[in-house]
C-alpha positions as semicolon CSV with decimal commas, in nm:
position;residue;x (nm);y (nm);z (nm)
1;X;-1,170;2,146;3,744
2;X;-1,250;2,318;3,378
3;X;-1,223;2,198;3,103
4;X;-1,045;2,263;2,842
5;X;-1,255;2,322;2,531
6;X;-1,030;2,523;2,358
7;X;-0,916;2,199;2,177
8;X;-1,253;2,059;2,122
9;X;-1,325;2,383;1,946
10;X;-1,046;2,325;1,696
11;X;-1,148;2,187;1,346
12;X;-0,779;2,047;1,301
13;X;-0,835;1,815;1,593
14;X;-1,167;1,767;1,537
15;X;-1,121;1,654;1,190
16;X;-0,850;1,398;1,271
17;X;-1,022;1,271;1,563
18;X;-1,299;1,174;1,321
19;X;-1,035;0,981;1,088
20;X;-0,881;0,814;1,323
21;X;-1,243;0,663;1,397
22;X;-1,251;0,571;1,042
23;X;-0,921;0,449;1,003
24;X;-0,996;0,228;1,334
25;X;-1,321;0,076;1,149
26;X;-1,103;0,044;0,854
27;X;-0,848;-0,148;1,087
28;X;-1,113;-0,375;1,256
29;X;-1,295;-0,456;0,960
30;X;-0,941;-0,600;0,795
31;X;-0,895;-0,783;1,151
32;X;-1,201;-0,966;1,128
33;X;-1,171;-1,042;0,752
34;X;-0,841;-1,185;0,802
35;X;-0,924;-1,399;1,070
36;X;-1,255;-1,535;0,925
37;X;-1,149;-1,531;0,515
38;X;-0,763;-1,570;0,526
39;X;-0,727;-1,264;0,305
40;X;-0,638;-0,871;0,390
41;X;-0,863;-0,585;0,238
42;X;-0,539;-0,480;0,014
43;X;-0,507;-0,853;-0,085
44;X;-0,923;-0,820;-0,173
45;X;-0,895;-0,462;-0,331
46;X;-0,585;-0,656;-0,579
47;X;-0,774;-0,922;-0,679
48;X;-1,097;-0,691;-0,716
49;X;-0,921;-0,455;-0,912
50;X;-0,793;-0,678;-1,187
51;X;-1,113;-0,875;-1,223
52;X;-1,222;-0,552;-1,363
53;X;-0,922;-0,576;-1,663
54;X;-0,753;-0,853;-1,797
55;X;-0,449;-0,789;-1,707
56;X;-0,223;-0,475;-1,543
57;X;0,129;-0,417;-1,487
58;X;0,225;-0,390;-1,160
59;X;0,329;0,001;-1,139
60;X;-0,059;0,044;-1,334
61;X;-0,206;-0,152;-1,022
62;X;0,010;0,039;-0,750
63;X;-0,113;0,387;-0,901
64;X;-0,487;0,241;-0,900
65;X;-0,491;0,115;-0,557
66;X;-0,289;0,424;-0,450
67;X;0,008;0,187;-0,315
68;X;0,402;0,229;-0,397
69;X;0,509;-0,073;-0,616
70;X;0,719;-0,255;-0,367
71;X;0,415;-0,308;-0,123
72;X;0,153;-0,419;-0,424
73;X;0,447;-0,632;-0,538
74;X;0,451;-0,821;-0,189
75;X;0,067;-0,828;-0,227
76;X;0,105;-1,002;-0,540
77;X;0,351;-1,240;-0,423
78;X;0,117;-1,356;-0,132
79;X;-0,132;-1,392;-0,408
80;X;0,033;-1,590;-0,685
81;X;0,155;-1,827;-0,409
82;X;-0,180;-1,895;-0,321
83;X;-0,275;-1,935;-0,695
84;X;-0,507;-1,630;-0,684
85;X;-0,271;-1,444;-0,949
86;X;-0,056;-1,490;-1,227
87;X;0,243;-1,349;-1,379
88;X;0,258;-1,334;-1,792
89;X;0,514;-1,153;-2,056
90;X;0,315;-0,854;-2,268
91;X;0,244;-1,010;-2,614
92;X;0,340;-0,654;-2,732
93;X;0,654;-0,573;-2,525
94;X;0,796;-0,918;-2,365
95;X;0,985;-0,676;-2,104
96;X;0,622;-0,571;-1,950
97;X;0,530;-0,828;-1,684
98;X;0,134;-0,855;-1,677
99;X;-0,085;-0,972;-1,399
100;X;-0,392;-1,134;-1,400
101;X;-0,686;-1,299;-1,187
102;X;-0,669;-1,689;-1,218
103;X;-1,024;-1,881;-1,179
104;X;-0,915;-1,924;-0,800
105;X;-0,894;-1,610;-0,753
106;X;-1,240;-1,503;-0,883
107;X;-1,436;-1,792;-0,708
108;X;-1,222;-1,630;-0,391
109;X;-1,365;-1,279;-0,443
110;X;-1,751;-1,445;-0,440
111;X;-1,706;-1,565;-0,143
112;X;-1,592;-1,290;0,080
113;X;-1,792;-1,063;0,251
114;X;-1,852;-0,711;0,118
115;X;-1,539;-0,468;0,199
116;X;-1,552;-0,192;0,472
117;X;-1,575;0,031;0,142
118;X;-1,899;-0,072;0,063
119;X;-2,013;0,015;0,459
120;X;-1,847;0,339;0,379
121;X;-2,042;0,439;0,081
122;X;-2,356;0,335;0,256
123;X;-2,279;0,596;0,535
124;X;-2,163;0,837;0,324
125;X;-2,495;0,810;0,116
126;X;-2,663;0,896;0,394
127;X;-2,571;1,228;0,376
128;X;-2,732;1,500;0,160
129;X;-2,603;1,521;-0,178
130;X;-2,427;1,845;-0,147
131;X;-2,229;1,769;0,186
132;X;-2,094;1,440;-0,011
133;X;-1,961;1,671;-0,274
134;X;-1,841;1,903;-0,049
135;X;-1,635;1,574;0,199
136;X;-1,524;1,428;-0,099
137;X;-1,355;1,764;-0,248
138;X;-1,211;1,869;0,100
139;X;-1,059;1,526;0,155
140;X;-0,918;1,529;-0,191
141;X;-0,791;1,872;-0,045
142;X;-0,649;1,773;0,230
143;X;-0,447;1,428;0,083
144;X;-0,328;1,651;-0,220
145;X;-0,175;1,862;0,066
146;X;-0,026;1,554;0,257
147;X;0,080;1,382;-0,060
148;X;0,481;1,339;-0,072
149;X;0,557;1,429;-0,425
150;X;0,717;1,147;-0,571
151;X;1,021;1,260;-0,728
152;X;1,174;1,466;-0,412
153;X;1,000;1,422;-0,080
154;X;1,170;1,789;0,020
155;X;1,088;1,988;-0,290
156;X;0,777;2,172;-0,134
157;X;0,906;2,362;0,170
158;X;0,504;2,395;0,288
159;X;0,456;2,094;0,362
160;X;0,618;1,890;0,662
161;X;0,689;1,558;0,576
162;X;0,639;1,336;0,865
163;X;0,984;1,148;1,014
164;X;0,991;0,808;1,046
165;X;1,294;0,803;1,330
166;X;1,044;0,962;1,586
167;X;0,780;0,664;1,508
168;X;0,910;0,368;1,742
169;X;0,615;0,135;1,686
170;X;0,327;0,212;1,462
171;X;0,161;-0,138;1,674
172;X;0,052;-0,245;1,227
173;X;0,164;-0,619;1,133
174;X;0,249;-0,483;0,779
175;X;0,290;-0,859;0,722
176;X;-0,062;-0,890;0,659
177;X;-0,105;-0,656;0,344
């Protein structure tokens, strides 16, 4: 019987064949350092994130990690109830709720093993120079393109915004994060 090869000709298939393989190492990797550590790569990418600042608010961490607010917020909660995290009042605006990386939570992130982002960049800097540039910019692309604007998911009438009622089990224990 032929084959097809129409499709494997396609760069649109191509290209999301290749990240679902990276989203599946991505999805391992957070597997196996849940089960060994007892912490989620969102849960390490928190805690790594504000060990780099004093202190954040919550909306400034969910724009850094590239998360909406509600999901760091249950990331935070799972963190402060470990004693990882704390919650403070802004000395300049007691309205602003800061959080910040408690001793626990440093001595946590030396003892983890190095995230799936640092196997990443290793792979990726094994490519020349000039194709690193040109993945990073067309990735940028590309999630600039499926990015839902924030203030009205059906303002731009190019892009199709995907619906959740057709997605009956997405088989991710959002639990975790």
């Amino acid at each position: 019987m032929p084959q097809d090869t129409s499709r494997d000709n396609d760069p649109s298939v191509n290209g999301l064949h290749a990240l679902r393989r990276i989203i599946r190492a991505l999805d391992v990797y957070s597997r196996k350092l849940y089960r060994e550590c007892h912490i989620t790569s969102p849960q390490i990418l928190c805690l790594r994130n504000l060990s780099d600042t004093t202190s954040q608010t919550l909306s400034s961490l969910a724009s850094q990690l590239h998360l909406s607010v509600s999901t760091v917020n249950g990331i935070v909660d799972r963190l402060e109830s470990r004693g990882l995290l704390h919650r403070s009042r802004s000395m300049e605006d007691q309205r602003k709720v800061m959080i910040g990386i408690t001793p626990a939570g440093q001595n946590l992130l030396k003892t983890v093993p190095e995230l799936m982002h640092d196997q990443f960049a290793q792979a990726f800097r094994k490519m020349a120079d000039q194709d690193q540039c040109t993945l990073s910019e067309l990735l940028e692309k590309l999630a600039g393109h499926l990015d839902m604007p924030v203030d009205d998911p059906g303002s731009n009438p190019e892009i199709s915004y995907p619906s959740h009622a057709i997605i009956t089990n997405s088989g991710t224990d959002y639990q975790l994060h």
